[in-house]
C-alpha positions as a Markdown table, in Angstrom:
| # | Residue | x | y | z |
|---|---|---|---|---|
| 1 | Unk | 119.9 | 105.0 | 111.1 |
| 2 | Unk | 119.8 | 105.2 | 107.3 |
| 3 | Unk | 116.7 | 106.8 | 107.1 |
| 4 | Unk | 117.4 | 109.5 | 110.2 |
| 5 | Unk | 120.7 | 110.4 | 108.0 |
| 6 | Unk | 119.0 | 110.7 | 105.2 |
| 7 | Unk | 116.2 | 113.1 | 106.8 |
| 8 | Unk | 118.7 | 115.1 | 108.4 |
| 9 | Unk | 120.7 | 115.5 | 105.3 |
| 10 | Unk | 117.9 | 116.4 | 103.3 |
| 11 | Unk | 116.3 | 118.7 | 106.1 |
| 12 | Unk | 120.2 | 120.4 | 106.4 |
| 13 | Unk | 120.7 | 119.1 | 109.7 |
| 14 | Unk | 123.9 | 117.7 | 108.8 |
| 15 | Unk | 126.6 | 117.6 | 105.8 |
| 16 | Unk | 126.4 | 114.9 | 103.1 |
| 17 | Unk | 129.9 | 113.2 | 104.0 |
| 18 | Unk | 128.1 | 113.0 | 107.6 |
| 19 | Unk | 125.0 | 111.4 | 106.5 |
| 20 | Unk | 127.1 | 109.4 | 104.4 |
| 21 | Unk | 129.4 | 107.8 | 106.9 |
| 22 | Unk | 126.4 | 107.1 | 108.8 |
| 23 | Unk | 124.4 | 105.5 | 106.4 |
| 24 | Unk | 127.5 | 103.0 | 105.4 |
| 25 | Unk | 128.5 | 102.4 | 109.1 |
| 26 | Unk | 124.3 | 101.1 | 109.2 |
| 27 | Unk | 124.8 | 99.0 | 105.7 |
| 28 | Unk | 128.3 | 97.5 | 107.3 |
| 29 | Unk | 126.4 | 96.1 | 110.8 |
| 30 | Unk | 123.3 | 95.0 | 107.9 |
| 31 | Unk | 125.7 | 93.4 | 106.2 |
| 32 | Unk | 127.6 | 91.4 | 108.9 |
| 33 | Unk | 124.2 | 90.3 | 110.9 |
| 34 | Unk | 122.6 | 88.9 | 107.7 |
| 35 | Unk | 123.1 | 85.8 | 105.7 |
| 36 | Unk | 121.0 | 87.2 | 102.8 |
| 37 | Unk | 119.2 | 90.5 | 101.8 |
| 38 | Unk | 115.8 | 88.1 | 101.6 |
| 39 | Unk | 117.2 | 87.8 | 105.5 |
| 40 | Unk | 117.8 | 91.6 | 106.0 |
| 41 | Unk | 113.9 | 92.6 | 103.8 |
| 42 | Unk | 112.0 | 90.1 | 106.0 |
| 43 | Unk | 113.2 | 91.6 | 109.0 |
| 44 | Unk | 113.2 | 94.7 | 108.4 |
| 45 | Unk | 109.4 | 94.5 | 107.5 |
| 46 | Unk | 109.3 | 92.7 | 110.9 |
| 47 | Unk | 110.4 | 95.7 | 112.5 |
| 48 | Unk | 108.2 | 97.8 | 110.7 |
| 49 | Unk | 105.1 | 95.7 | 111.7 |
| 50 | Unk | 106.4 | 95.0 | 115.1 |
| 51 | Unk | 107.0 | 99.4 | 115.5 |
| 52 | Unk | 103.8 | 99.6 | 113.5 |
| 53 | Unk | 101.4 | 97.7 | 116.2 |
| 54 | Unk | 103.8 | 99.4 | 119.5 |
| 55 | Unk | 103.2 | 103.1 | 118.2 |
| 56 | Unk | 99.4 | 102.8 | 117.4 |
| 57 | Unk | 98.7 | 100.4 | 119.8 |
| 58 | Unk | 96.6 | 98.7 | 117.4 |
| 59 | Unk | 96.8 | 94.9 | 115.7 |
| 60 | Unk | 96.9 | 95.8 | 112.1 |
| 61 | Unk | 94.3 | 94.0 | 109.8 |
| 62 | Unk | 94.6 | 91.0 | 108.0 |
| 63 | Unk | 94.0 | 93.9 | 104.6 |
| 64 | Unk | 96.3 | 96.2 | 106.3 |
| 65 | Unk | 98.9 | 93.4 | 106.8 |
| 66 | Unk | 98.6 | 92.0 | 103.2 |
| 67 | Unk | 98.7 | 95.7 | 102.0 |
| 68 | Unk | 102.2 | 95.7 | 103.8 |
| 69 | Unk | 103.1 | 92.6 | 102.6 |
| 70 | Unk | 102.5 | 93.4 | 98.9 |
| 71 | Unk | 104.4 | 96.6 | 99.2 |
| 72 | Unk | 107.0 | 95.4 | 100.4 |
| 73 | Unk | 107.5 | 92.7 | 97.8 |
| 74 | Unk | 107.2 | 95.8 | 95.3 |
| 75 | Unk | 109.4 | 97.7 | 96.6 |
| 76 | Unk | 112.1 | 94.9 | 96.7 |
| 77 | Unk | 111.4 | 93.9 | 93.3 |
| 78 | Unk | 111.9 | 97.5 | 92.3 |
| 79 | Unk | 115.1 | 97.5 | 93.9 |
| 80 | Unk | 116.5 | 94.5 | 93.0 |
| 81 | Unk | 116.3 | 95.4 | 88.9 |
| 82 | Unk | 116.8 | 99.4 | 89.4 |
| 83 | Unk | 119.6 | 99.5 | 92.1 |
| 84 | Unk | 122.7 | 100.2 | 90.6 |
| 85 | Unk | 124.7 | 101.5 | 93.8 |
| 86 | Unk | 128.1 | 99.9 | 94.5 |
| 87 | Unk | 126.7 | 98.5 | 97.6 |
| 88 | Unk | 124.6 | 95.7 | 95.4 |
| 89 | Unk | 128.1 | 94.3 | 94.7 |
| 90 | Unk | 129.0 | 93.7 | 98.7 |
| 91 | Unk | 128.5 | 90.1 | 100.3 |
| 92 | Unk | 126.5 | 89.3 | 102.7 |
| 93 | Unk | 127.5 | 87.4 | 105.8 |
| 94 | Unk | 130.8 | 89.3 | 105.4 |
| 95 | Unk | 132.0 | 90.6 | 109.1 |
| 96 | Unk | 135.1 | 92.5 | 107.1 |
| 97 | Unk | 133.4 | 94.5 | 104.7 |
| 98 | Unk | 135.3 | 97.1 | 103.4 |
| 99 | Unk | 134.1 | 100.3 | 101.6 |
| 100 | Unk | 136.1 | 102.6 | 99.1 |
């Protein structure tokens, strides 16, 4: 959902406050479904890999799969010393996360 609000925001499909209340109603489930974000990254690679093999109806590669695998630990990293959003600050686990 994140990344379909962000497309259609950027693409004019829809106002910013839109994609916006989108985009946190997604973080707000993320946030009450996972203990951890190592919880949340691990599946959402899953997903990616799972979508991945149903879309090309292909088994990636074991070079294809570590590619992914080392990408995604980049990208993580990146995020995890970069992000400075307010959404860093959230708990996890939390089913009553509130948003200002």
């Amino acid at each position: 959902m994140i990344s379909i609000s962000s497309t259609a925001f950027q693409n004019g499909t829809i106002e910013e406050e839109l994609a916006w209340h989108y985009i946190m109603l997604a973080s707000r489930k993320a946030h009450e479904l996972f203990e951890s974000e190592e919880d949340y990254q691990k599946n959402s690679l899953m997903g990616f890999l799972y979508w991945h093999i149903c879309c090309y109806r292909r088994k990636l590669t074991d070079a294809e799969l570590e590619a992914c695998y080392r990408y995604d630990k980049q990208f993580w990293e990146h995020y995890s010393k970069k992000c400075r959003w307010p959404i860093r600050n959230v708990p996890w686990g939390a089913s009553s996360v509130k948003y200002s």
